[in-house]
matplotlib code that plots the C-alpha trace (Angstrom):
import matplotlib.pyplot as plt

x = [-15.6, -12.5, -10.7, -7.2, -4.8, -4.3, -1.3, -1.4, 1.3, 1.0, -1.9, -2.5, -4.1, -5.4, -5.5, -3.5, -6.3, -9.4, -8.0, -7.2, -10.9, -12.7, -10.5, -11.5, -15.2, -15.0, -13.6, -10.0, -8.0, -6.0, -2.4, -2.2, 1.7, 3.0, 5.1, 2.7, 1.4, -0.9, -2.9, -2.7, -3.7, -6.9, -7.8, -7.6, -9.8, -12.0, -12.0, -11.2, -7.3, -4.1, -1.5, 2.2, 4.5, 6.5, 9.0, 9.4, 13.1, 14.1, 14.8, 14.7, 11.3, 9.8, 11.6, 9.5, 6.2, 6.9, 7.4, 4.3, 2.2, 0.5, -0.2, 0.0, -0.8, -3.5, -3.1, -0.4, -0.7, 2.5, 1.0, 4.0, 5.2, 5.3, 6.4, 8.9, 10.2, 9.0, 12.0, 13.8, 16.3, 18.4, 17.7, 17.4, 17.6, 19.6, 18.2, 14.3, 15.1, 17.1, 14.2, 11.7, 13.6, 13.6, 10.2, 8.7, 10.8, 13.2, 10.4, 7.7, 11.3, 12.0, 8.3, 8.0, 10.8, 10.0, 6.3, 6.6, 7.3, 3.6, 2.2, 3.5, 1.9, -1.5, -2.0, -3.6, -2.3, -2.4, 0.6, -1.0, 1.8, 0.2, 2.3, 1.0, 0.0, 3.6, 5.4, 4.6, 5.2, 7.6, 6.2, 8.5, 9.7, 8.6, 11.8, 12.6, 8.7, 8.4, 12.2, 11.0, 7.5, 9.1, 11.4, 8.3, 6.5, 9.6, 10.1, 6.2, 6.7, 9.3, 7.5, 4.7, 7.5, 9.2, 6.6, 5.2, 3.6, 3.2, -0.7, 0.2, -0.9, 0.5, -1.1, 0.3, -2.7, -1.5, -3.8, -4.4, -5.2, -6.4, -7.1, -6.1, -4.9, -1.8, 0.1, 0.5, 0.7, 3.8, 5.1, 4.6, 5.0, 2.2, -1.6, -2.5, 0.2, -1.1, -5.2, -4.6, -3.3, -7.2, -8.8, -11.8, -11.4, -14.8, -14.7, -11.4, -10.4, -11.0, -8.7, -12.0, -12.4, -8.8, -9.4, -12.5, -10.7, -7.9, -10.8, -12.4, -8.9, -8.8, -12.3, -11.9, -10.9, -7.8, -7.0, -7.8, -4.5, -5.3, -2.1, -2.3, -5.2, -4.9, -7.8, -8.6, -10.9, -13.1, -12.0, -7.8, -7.7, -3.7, -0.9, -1.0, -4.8, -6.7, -10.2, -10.6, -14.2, -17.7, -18.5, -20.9, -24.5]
y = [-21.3, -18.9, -16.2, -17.7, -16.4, -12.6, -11.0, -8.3, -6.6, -4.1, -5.9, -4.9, -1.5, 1.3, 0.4, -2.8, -4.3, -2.5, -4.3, -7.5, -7.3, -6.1, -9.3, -11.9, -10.3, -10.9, -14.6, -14.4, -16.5, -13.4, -13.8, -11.0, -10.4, -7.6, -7.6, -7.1, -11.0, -10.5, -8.3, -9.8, -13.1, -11.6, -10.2, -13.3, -15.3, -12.4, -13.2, -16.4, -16.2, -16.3, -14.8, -14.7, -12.7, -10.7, -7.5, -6.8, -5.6, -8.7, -11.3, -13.8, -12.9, -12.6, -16.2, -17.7, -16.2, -17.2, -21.2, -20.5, -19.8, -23.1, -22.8, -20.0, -16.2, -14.1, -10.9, -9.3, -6.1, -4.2, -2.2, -1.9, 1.3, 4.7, 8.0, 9.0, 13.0, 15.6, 18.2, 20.5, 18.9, 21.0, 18.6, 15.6, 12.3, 10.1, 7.2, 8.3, 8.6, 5.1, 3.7, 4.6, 3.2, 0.3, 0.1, 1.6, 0.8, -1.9, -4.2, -3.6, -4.8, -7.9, -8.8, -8.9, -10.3, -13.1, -13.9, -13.4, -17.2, -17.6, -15.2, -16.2, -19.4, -18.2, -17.6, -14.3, -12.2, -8.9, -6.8, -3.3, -1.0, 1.6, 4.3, 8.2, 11.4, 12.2, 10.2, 12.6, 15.9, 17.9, 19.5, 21.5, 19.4, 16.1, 15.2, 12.1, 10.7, 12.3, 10.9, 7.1, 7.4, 8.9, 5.8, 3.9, 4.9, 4.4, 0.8, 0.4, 1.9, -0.3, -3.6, -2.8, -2.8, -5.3, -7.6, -6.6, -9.6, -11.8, -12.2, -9.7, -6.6, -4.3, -1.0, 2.0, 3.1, 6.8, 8.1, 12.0, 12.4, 9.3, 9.7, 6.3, 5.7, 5.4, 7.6, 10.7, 9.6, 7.8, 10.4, 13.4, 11.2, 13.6, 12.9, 16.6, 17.7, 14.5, 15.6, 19.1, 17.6, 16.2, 19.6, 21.0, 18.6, 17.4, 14.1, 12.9, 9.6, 6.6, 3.3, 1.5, 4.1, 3.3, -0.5, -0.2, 0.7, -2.1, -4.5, -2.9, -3.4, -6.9, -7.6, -6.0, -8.5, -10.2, -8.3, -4.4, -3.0, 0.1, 1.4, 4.1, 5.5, 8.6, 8.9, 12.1, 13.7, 16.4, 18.7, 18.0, 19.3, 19.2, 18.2, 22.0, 23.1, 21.7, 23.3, 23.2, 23.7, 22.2, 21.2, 18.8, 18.8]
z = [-6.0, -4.5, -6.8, -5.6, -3.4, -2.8, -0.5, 1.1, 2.6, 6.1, 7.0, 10.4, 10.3, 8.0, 4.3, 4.9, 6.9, 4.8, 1.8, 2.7, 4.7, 0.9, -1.1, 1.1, 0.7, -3.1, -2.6, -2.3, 0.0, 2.1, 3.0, 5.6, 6.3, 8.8, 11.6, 13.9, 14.4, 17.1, 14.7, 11.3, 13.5, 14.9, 10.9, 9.3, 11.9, 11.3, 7.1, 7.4, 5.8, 6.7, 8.9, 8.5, 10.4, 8.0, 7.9, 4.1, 4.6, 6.3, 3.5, 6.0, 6.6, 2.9, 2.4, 5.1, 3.3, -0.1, 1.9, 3.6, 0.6, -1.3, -5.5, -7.6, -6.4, -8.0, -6.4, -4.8, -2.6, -1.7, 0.8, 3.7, 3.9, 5.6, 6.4, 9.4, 10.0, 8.7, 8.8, 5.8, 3.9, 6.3, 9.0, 7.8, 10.0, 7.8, 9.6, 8.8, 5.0, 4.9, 6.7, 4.5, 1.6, 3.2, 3.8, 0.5, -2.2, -1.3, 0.9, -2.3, -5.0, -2.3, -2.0, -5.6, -6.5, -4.1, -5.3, -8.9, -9.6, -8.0, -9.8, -12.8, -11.8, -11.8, -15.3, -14.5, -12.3, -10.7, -8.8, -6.8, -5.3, -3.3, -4.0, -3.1, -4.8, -3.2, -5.8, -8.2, -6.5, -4.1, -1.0, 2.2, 4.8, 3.3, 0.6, 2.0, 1.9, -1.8, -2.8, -1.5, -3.1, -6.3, -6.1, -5.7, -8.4, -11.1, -9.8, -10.8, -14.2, -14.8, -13.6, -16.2, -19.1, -17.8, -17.6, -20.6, -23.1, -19.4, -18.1, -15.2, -14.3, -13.2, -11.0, -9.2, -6.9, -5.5, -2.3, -1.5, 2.1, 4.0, 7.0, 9.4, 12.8, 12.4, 9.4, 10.6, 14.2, 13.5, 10.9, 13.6, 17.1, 18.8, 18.5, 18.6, 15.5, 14.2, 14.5, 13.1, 9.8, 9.3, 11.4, 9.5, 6.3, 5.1, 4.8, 4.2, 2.6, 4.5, 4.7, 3.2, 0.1, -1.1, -0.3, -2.5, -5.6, -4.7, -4.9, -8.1, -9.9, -8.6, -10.4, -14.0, -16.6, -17.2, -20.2, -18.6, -16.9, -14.7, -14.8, -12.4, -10.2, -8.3, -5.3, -3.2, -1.5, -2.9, -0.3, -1.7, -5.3, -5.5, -3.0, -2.1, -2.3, 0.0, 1.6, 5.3, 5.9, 5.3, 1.6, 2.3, 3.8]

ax = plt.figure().add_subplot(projection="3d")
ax.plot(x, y, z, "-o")
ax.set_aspect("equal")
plt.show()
């Protein structure tokens, strides 16, 4: 018998795709949603779910998903997001900063708002924001990544208040450095500057390691809220300590 119906968000690639792959191995029926349809098409063949083309700042868009999903909603992952520029304040690109907003708080507040009739629906329920260990800290040349994530993070906090005394949970999972094919590519726009970010880092986090505590969340008991979870690799101690070298065997 299937767990219900789980959604995740920026299903296309990196931990998007590892987590929506990891649900569907537990017995959820995946919703994967992302702009890219060719992608999300080709992942849910793969796990036998479902595709639907979505931009989570387009509220045209999220209406058509909430149509396109049947019955009540048991797990909701508001994965979309992303980081563009990486300039001081000094040179900001107001476009980048409204952008990732957008993307990261105002996308994971429409998505939300949009599915929380179905979730209510469920009986039991479970909301995961992947936020990042940048929510919670400052760092040079990244303020408009670490103002949205920040922003993030609050709209989270407030969700689990909010919803307090309702059979949902509510989670804030916050990644270190994971290292996918896409993040820092599109963050940077050069593979090399993009490489060096990962050079000589033992084992970095994987889009699968964060998508494995997505899908330990999703299978703790109805009445256990992990209310935030903070993942790194053993090589990134802090935001601004990270060992470059060989730690491991």
């Amino acid at each position: 018998m299937g767990r219900g119906t789980a959604v995740v968000t920026g299903a296309s690639s990196g931990i998007g795709e590892a987590t929506a792959r990891a649900l569907a191995g537990d017995g959820f029926a995946v919703v994967c949603t992302a702009r890219r349809t060719d992608r999300i098409q080709g992942l849910a063949e793969e796990i036998g779910g479902t595709a639907v083309t979505c931009d989570v700042t387009c509220d045209e868009d999220v209406a058509r998903l909430v149509d396109e999903i049947e019955g009540p909603v048991a797990v909701l992952v508001n994965n979309a997001g992303g980081a563009f520029g990486f300039e001081h304040v000094e040179h900001f690109r107001v476009e980048d900063w409204q952008r990732m907003y957008e993307v990261n708080v105002l996308g994971m507040a429409r998505i939300t708002r949009a599915l929380l009739p179905a979730l209510r629906a469920h009986g039991s329920s479970l909301i995961v924001n992947i936020g990042s260990t940048a929510g919670g800290v400052a760092y040079e040349n990244g303020a408009g990544y670490t103002a949205a994530k920040h922003a993030a993070r609050a709209v989270t906090r407030t969700l689990r208040l909010e919803l307090n005394g309702e059979p949902i949970r509510v989670t804030d999972i916050a990644p270190g450095m994971v290292h996918t094919e896409e993040f820092s590519l599109i963050r940077l726009g050069d593979s090399a500057k993009a490489e060096a970010v990962y050079a000589d880092v033992d084992r970095p986090l994987g889009a699968g390691d964060v998508a494995e505590a997505i899908r330990w969340v999703a299978s703790l008991p109805p009445h256990v809220d992990i209310d935030e979870l903070v993942i790194r690799p053993v090589a990134q101690a802090a935001q601004h300590k990270l060992h470059r070298g060989p730690i491991f065997g």
